[in-house]
PDB file with SEQRES, HELIX, SHEET and CRYST1 records, atoms N, CA, C and O in Angstrom:
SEQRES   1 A   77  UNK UNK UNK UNK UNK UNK UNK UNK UNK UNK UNK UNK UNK          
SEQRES   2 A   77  UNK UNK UNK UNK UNK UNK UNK UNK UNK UNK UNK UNK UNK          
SEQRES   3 A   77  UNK UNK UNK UNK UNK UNK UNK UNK UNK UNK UNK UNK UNK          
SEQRES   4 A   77  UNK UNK UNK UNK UNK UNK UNK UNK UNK UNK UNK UNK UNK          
SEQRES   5 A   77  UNK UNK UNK UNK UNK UNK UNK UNK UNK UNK UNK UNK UNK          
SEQRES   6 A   77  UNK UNK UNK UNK UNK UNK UNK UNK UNK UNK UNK UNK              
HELIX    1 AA1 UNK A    2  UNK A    7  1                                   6    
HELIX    2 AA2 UNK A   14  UNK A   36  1                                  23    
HELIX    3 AA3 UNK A   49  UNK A   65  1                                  17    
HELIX    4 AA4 UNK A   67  UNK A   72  1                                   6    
CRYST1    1.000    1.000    1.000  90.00  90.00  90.00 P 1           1          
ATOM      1  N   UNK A   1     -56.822  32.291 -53.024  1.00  0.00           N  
ATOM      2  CA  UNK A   1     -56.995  33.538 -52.308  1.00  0.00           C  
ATOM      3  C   UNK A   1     -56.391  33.425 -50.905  1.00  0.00           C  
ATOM      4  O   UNK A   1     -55.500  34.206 -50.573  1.00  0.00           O  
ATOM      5  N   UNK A   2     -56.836  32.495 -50.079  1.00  0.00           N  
ATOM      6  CA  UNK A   2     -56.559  32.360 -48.807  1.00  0.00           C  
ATOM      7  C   UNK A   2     -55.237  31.723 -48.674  1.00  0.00           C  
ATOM      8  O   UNK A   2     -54.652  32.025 -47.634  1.00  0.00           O  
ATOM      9  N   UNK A   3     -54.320  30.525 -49.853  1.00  0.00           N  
ATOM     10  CA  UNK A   3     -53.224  30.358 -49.652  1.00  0.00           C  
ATOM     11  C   UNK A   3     -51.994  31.838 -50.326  1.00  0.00           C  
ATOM     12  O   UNK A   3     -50.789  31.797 -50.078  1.00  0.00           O  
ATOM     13  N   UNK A   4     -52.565  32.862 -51.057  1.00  0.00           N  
ATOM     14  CA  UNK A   4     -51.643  33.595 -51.233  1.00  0.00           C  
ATOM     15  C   UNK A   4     -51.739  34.600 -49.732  1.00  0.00           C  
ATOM     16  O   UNK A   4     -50.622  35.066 -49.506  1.00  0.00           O  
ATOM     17  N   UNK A   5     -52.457  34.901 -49.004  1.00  0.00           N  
ATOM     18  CA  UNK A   5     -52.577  35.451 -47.804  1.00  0.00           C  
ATOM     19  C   UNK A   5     -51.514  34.807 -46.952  1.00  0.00           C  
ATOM     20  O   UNK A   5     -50.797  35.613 -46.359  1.00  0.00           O  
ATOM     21  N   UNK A   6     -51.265  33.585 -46.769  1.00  0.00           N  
ATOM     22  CA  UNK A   6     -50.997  32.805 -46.058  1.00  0.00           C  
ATOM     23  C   UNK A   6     -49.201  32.883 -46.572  1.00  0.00           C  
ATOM     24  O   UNK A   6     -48.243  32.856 -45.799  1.00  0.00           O  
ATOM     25  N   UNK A   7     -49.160  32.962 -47.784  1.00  0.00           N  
ATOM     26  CA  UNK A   7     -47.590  33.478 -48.448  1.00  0.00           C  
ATOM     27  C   UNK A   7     -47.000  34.303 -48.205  1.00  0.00           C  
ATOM     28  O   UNK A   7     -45.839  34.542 -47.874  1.00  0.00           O  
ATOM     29  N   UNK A   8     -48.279  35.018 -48.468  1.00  0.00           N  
ATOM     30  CA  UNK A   8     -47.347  37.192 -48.229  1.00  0.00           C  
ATOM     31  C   UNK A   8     -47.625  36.973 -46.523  1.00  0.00           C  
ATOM     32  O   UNK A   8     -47.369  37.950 -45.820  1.00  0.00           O  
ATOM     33  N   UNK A   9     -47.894  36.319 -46.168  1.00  0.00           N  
ATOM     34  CA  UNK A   9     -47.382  36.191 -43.959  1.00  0.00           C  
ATOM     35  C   UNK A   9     -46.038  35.772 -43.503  1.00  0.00           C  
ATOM     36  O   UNK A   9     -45.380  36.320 -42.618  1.00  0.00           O  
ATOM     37  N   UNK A  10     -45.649  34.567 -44.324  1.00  0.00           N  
ATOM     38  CA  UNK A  10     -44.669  34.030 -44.317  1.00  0.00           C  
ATOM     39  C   UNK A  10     -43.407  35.008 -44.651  1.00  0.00           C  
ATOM     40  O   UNK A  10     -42.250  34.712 -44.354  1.00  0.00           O  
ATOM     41  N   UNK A  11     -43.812  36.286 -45.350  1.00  0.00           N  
ATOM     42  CA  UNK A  11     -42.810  37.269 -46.270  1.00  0.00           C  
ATOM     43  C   UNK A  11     -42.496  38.522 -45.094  1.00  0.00           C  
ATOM     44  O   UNK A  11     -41.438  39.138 -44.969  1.00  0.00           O  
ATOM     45  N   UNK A  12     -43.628  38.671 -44.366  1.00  0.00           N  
ATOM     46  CA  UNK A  12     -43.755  39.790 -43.656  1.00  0.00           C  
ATOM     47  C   UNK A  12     -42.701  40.510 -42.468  1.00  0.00           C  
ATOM     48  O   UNK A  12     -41.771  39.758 -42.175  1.00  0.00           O  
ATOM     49  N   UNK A  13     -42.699  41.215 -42.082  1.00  0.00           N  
ATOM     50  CA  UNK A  13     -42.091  41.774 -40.937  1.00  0.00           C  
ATOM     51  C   UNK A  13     -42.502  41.476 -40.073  1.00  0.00           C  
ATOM     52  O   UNK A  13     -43.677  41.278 -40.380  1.00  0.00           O  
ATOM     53  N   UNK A  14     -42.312  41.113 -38.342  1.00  0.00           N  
ATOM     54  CA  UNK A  14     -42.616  40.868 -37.414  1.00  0.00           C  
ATOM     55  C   UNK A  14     -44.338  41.743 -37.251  1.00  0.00           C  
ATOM     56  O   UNK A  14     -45.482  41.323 -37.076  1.00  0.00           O  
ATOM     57  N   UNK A  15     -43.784  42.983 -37.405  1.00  0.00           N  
ATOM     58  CA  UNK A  15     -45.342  44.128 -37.385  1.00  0.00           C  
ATOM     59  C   UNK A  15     -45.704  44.129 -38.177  1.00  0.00           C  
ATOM     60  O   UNK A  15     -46.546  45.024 -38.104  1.00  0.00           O  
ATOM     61  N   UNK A  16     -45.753  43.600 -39.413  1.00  0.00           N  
ATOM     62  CA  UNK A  16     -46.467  43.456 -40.517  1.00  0.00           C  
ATOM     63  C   UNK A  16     -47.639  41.866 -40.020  1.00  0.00           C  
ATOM     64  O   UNK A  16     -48.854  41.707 -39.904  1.00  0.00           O  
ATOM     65  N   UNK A  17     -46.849  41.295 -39.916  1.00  0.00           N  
ATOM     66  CA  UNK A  17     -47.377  39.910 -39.312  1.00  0.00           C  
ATOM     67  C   UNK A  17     -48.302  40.101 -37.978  1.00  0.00           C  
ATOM     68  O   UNK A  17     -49.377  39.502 -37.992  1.00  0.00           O  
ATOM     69  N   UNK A  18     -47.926  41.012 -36.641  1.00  0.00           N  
ATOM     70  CA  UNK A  18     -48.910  40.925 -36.239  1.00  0.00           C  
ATOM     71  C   UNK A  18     -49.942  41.962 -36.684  1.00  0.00           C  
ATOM     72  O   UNK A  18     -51.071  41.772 -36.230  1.00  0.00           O  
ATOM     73  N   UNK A  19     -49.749  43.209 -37.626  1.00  0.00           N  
ATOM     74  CA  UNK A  19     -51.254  43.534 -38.059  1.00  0.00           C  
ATOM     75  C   UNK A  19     -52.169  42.823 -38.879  1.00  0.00           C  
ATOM     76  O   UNK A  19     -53.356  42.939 -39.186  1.00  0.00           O  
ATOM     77  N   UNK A  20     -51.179  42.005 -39.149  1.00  0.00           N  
ATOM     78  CA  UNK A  20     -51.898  40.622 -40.132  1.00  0.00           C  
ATOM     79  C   UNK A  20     -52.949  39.750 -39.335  1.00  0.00           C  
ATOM     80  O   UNK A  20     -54.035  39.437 -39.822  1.00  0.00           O  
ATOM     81  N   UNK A  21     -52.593  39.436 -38.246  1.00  0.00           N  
ATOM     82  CA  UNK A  21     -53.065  38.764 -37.102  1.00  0.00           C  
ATOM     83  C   UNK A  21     -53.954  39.432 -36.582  1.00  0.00           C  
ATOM     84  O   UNK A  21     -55.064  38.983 -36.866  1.00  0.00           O  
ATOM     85  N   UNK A  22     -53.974  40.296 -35.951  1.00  0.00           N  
ATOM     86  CA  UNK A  22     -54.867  41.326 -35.597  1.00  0.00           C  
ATOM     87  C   UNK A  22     -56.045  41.825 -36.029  1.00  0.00           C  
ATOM     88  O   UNK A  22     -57.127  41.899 -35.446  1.00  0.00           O  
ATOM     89  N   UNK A  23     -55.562  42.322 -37.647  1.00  0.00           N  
ATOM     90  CA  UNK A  23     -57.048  41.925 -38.466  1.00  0.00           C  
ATOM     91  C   UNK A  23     -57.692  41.017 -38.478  1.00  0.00           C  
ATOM     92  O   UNK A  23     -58.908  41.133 -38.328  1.00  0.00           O  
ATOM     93  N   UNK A  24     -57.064  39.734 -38.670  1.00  0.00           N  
ATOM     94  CA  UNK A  24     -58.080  38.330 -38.705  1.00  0.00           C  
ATOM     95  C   UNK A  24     -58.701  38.289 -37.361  1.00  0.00           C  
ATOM     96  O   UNK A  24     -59.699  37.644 -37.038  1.00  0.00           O  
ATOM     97  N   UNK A  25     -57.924  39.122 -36.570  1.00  0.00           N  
ATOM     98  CA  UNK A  25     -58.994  38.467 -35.217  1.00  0.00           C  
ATOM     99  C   UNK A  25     -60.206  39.626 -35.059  1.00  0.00           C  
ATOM    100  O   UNK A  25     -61.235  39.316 -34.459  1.00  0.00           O  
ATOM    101  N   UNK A  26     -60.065  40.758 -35.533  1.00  0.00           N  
ATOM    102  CA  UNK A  26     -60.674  41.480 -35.342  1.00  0.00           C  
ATOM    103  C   UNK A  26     -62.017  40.987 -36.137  1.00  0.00           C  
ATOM    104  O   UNK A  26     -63.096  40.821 -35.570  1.00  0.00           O  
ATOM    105  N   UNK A  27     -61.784  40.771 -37.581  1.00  0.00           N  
ATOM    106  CA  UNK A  27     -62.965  40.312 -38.380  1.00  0.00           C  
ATOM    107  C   UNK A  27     -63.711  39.116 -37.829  1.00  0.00           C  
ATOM    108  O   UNK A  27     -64.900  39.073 -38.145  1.00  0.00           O  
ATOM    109  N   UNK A  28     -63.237  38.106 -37.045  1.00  0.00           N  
ATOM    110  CA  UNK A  28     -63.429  36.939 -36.172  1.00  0.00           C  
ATOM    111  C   UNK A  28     -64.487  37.437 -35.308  1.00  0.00           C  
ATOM    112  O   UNK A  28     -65.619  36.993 -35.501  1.00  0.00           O  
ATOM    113  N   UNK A  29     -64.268  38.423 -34.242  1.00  0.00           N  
ATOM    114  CA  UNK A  29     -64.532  38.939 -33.406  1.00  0.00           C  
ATOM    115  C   UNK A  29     -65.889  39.340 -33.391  1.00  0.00           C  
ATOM    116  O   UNK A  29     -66.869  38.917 -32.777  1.00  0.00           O  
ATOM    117  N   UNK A  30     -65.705  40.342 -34.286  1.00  0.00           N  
ATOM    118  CA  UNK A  30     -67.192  40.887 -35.045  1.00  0.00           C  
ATOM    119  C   UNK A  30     -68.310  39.862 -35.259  1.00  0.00           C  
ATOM    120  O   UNK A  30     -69.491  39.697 -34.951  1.00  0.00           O  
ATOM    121  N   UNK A  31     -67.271  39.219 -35.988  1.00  0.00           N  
ATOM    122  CA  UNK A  31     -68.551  37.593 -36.371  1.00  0.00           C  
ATOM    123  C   UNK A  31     -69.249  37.278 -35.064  1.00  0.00           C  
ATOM    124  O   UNK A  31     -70.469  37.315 -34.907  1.00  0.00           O  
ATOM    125  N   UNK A  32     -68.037  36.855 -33.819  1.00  0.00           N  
ATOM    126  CA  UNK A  32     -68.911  36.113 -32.887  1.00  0.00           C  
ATOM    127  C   UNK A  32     -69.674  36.784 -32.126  1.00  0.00           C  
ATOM    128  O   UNK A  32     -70.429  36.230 -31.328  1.00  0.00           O  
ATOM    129  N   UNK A  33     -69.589  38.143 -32.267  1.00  0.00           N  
ATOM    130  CA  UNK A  33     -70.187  39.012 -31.507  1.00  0.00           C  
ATOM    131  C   UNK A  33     -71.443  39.291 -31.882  1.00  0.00           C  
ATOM    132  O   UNK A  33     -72.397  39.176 -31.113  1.00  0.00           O  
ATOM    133  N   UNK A  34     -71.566  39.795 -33.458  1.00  0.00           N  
ATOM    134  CA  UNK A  34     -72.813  39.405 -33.809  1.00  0.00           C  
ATOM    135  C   UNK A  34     -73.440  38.092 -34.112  1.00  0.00           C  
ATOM    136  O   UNK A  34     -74.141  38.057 -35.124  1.00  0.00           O  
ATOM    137  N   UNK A  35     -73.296  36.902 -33.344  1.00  0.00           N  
ATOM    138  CA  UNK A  35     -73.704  35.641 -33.454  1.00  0.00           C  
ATOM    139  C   UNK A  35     -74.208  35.368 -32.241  1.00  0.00           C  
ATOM    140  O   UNK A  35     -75.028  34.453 -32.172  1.00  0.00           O  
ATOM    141  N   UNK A  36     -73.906  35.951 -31.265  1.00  0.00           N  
ATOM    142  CA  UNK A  36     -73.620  36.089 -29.762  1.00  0.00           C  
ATOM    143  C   UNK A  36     -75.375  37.251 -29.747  1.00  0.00           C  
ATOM    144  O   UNK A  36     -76.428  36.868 -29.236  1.00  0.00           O  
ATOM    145  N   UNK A  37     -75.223  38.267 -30.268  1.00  0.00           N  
ATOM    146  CA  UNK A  37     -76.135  39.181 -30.773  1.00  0.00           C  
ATOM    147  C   UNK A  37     -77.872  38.635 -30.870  1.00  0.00           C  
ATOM    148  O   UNK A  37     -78.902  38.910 -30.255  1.00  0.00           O  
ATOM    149  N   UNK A  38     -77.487  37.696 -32.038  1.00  0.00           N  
ATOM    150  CA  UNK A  38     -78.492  36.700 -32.766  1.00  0.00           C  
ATOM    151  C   UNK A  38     -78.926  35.780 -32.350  1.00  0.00           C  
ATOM    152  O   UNK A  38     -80.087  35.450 -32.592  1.00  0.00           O  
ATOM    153  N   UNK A  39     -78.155  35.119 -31.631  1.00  0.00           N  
ATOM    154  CA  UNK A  39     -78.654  33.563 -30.927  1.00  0.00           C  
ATOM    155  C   UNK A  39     -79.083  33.725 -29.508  1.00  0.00           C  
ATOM    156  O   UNK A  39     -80.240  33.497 -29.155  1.00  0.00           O  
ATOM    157  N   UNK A  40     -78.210  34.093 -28.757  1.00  0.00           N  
ATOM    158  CA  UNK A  40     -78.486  34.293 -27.111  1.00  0.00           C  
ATOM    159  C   UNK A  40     -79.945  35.370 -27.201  1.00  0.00           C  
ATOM    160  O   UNK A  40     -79.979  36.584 -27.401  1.00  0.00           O  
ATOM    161  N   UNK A  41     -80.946  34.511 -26.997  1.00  0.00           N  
ATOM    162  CA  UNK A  41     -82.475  35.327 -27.113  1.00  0.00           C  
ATOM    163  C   UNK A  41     -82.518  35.970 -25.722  1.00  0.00           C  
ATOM    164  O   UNK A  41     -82.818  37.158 -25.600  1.00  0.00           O  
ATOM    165  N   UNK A  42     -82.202  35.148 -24.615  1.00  0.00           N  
ATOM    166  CA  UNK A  42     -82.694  35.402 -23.175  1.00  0.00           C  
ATOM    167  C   UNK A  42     -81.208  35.943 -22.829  1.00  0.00           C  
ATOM    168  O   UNK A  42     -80.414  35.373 -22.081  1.00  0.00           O  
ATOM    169  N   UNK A  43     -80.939  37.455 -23.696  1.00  0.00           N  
ATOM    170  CA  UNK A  43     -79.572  38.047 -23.233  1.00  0.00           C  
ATOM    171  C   UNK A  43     -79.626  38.666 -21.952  1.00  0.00           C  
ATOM    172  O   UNK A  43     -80.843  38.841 -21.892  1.00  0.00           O  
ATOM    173  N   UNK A  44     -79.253  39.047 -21.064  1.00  0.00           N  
ATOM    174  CA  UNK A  44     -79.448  40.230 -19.900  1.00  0.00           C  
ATOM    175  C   UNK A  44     -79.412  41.529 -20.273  1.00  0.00           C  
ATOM    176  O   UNK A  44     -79.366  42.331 -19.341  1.00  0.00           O  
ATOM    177  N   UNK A  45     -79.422  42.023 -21.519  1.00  0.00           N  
ATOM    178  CA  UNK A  45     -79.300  43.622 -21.602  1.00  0.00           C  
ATOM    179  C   UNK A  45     -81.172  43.328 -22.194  1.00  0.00           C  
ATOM    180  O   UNK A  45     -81.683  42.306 -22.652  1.00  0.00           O  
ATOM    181  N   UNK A  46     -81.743  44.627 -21.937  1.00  0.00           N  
ATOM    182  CA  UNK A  46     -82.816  45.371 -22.198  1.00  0.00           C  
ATOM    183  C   UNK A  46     -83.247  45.968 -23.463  1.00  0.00           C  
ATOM    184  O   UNK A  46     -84.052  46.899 -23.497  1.00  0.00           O  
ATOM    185  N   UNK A  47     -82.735  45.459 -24.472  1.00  0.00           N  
ATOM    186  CA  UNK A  47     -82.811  45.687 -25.952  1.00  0.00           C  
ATOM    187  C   UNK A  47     -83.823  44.141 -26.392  1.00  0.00           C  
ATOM    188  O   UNK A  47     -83.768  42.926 -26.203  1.00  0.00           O  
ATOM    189  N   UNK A  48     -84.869  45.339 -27.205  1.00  0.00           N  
ATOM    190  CA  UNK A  48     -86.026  44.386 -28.020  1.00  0.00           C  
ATOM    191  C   UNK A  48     -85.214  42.890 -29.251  1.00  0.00           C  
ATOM    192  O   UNK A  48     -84.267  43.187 -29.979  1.00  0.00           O  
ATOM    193  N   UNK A  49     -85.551  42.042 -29.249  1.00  0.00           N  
ATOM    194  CA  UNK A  49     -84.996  41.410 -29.608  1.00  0.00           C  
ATOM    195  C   UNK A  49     -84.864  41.647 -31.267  1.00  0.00           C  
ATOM    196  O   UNK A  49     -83.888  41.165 -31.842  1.00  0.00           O  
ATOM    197  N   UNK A  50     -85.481  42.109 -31.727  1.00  0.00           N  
ATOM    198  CA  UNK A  50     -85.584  42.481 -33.533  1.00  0.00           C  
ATOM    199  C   UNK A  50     -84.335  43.333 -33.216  1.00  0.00           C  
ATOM    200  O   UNK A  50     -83.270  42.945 -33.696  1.00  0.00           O  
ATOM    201  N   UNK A  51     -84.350  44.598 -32.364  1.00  0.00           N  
ATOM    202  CA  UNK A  51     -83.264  45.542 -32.162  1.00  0.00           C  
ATOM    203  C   UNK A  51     -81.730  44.954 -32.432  1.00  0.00           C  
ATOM    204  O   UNK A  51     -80.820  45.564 -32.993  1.00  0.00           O  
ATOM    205  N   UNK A  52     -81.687  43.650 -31.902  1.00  0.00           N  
ATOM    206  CA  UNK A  52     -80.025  43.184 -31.828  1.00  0.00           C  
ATOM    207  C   UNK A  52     -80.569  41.985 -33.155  1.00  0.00           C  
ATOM    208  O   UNK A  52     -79.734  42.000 -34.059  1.00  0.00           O  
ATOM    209  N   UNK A  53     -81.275  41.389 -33.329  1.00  0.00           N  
ATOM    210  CA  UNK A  53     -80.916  41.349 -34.692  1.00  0.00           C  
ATOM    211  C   UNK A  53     -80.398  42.120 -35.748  1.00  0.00           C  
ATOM    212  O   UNK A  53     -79.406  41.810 -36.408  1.00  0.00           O  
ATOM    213  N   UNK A  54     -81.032  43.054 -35.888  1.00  0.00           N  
ATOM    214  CA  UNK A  54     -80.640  43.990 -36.614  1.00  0.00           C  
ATOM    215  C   UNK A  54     -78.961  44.732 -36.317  1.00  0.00           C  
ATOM    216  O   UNK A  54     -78.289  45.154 -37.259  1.00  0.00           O  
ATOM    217  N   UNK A  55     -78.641  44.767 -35.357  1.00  0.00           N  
ATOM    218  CA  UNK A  55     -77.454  45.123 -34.970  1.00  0.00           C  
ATOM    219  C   UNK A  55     -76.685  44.141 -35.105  1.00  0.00           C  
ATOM    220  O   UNK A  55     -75.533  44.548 -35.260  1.00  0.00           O  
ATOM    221  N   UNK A  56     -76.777  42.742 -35.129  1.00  0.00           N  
ATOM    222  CA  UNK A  56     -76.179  41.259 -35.258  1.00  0.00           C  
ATOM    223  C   UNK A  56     -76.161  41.371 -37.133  1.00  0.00           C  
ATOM    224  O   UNK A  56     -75.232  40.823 -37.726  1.00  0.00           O  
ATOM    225  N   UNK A  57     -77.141  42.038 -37.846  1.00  0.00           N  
ATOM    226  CA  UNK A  57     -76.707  42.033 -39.124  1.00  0.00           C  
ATOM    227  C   UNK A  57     -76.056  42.785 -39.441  1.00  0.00           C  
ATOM    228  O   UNK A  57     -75.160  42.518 -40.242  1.00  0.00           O  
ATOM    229  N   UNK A  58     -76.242  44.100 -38.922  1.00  0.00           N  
ATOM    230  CA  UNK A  58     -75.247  45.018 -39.001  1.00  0.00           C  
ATOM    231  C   UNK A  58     -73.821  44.941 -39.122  1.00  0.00           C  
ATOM    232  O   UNK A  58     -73.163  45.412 -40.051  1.00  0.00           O  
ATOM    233  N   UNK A  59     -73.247  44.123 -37.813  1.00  0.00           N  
ATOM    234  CA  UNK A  59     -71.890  43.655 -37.661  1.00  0.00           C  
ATOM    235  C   UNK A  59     -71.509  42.691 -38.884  1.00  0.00           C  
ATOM    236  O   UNK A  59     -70.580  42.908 -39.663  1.00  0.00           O  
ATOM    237  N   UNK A  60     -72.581  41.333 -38.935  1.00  0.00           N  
ATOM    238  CA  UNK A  60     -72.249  40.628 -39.951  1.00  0.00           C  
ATOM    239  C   UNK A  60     -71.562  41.447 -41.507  1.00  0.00           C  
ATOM    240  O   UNK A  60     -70.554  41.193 -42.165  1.00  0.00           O  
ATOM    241  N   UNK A  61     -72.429  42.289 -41.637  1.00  0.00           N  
ATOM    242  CA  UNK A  61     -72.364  43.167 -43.149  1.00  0.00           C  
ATOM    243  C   UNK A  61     -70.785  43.855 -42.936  1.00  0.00           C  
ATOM    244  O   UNK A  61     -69.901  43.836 -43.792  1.00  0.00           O  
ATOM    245  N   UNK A  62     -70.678  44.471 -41.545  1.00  0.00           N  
ATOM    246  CA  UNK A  62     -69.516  44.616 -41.655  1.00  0.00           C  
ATOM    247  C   UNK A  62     -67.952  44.122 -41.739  1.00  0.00           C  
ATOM    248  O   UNK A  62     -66.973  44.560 -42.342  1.00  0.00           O  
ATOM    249  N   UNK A  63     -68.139  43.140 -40.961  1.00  0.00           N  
ATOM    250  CA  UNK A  63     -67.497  42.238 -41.016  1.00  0.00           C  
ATOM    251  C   UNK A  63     -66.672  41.367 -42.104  1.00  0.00           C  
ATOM    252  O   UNK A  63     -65.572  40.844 -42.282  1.00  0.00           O  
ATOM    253  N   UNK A  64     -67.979  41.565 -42.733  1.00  0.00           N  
ATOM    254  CA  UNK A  64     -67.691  41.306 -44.491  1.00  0.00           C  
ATOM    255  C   UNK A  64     -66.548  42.253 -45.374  1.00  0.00           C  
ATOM    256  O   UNK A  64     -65.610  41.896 -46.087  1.00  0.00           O  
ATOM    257  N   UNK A  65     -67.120  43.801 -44.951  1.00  0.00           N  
ATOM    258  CA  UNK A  65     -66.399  44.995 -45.265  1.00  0.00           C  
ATOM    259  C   UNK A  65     -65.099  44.770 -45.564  1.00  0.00           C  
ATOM    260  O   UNK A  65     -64.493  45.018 -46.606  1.00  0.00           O  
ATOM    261  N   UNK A  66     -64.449  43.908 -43.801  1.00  0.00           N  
ATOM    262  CA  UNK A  66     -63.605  44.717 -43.416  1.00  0.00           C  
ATOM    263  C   UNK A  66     -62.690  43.533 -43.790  1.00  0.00           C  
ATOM    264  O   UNK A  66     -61.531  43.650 -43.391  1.00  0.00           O  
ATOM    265  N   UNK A  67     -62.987  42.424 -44.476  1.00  0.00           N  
ATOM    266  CA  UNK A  67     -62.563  40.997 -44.599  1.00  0.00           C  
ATOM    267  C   UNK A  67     -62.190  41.483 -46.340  1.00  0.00           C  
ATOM    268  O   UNK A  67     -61.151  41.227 -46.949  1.00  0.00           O  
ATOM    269  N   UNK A  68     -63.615  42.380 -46.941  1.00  0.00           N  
ATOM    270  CA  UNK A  68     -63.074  42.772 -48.050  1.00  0.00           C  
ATOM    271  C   UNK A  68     -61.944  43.423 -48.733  1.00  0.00           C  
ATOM    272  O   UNK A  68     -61.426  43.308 -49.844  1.00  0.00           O  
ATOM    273  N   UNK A  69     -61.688  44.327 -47.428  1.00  0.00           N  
ATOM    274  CA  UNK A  69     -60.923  45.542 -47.350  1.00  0.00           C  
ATOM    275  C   UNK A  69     -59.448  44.455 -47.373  1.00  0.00           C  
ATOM    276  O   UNK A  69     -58.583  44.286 -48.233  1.00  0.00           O  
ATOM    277  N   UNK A  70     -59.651  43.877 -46.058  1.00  0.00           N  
ATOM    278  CA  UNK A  70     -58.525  43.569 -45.389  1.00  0.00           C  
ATOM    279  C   UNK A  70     -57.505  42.652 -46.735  1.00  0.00           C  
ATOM    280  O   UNK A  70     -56.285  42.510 -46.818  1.00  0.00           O  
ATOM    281  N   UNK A  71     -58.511  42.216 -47.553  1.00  0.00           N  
ATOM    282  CA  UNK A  71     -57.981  40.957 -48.610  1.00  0.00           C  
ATOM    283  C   UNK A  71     -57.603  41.373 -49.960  1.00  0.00           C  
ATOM    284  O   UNK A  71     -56.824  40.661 -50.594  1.00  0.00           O  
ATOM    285  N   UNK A  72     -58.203  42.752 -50.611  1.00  0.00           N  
ATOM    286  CA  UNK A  72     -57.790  43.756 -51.644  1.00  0.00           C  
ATOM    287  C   UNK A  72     -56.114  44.329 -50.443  1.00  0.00           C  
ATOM    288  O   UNK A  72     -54.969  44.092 -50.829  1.00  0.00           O  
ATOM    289  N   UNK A  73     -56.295  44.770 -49.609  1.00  0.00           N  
ATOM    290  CA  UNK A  73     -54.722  45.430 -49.506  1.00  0.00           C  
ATOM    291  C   UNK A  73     -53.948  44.807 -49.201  1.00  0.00           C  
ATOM    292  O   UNK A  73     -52.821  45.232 -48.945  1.00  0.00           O  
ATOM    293  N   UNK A  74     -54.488  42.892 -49.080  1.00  0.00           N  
ATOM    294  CA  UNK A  74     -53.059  42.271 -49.271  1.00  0.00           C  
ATOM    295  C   UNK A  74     -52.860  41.770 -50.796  1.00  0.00           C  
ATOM    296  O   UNK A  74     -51.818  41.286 -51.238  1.00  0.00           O  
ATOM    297  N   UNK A  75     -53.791  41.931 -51.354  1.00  0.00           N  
ATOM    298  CA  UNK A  75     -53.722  41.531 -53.135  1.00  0.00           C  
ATOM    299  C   UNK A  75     -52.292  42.262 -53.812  1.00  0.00           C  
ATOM    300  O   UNK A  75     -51.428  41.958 -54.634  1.00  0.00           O  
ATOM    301  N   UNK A  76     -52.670  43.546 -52.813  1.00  0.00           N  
ATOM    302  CA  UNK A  76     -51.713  44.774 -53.752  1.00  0.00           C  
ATOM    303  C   UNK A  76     -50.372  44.126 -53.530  1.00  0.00           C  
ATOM    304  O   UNK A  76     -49.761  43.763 -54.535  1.00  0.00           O  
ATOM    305  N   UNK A  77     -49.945  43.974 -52.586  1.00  0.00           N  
ATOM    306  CA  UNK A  77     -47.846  43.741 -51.969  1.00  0.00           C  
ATOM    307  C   UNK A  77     -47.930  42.418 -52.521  1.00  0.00           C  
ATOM    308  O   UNK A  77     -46.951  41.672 -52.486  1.00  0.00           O  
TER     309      UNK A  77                                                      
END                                                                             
């Protein structure tokens, strides 16, 4: 899975390649953000701590989405 990703990059157009890039960082992003969310208990914002859990799973779930998404529309080319 992850070495045919890594094929069709090698194939790509300059802008094909960096939306390629871009996605991965974006799905990255999400992750650390909701990890960042989850772990840092003594955050400085004013949100109940169950609250950003829940928002830390939120992202996670999405994250997933968009990793799903992102890996079906390189299946297709």
């Amino acid at each position: 899975m992850m070495n045919n990703l890594f094929n069709n990059f090698k194939q790509k157009s300059p802008k094909q390649r960096f939306l390629f890039v871009l996605g991965l960082f974006m799905i990255l992003a999400y992750l650390i953000i909701a990890g960042i969310f989850i772990i840092w208990k003594a955050m400085p914002v004013t949100v109940p701590y169950s609250n950003r859990l829940a928002f830390g799973i939120v992202l996670i779930v999405y994250a997933f989405f968009r990793f799903y998404r992102f890996n079906s529309s390189y299946k297709d080319e």
